[in-house]
C-alpha positions, -999 to 999 in steps of 0.1 A, spaced: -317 -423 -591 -316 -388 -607 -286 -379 -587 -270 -408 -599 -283 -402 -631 -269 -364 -631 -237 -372 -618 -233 -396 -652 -244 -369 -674 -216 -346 -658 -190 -367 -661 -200 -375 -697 -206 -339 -708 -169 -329 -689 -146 -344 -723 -164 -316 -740 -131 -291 -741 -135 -253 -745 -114 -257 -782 -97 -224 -773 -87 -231 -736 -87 -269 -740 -100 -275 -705 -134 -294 -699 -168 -270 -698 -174 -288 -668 -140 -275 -647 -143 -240 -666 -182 -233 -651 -197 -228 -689 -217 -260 -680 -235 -238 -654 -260 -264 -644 -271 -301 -648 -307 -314 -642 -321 -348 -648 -358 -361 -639 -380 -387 -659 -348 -390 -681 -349 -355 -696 -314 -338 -688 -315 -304 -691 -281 -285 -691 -274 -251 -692 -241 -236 -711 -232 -199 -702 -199 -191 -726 -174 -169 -707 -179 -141 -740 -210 -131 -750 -202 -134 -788 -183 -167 -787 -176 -181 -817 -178 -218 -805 -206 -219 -782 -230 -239 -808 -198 -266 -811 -197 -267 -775 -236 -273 -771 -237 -296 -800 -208 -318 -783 -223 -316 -750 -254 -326 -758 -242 -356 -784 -220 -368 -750 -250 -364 -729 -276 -385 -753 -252 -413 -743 -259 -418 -710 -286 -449 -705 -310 -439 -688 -313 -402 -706 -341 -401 -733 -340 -367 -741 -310 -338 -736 -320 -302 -739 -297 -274 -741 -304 -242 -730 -276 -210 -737 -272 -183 -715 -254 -150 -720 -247 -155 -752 -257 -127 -781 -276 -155 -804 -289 -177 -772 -325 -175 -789 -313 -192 -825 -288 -216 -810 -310 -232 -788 -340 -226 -811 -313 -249 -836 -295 -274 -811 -328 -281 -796 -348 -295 -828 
């Protein structure tokens, strides 16, 4: 069931564009990884610039996609790489 369950979340969280590239977070690798279990999904962004702008859009969107999957109770987003990782996913995650 969490395979399933993942593979859901990933094609919900891939209509979430990078705004500046408009291709999907899913085909450009800044969704680096997807993990569901007990229906907590836990995705990982990594932005492709440390100091990008949009990253807290992008989480924001992915997550709001993700909390739409049946099944999911609970999305947590965890940045990588990013300059303000600590106080974006200290905010996205409240």
């Amino acid at each position: 069931m969490s395979d399933e369950l993942r593979n859901e979340v990933i094609k919900a969280i891939a209509v979430v564009k990078d705004p500046h590239m408009g291709v999907s977070i899913v085909d450009m690798g800044i969704a680096q990884a997807v993990d569901v279990e007990d229906g907590v999904a836990k995705i990982t962004i990594k932005p492709t610039n440390p100091g990008c702008m949009s990253v807290t859009r992008i989480a924001a969107d992915a997550k709001a996609q993700a909390e739409k999957v049946e099944g999911i109770e609970k999305v947590i987003i965890t940045v990588e790489g990013h300059a303000m990782a600590d106080s974006i996913n200290e905010m996205i995650n409240k």
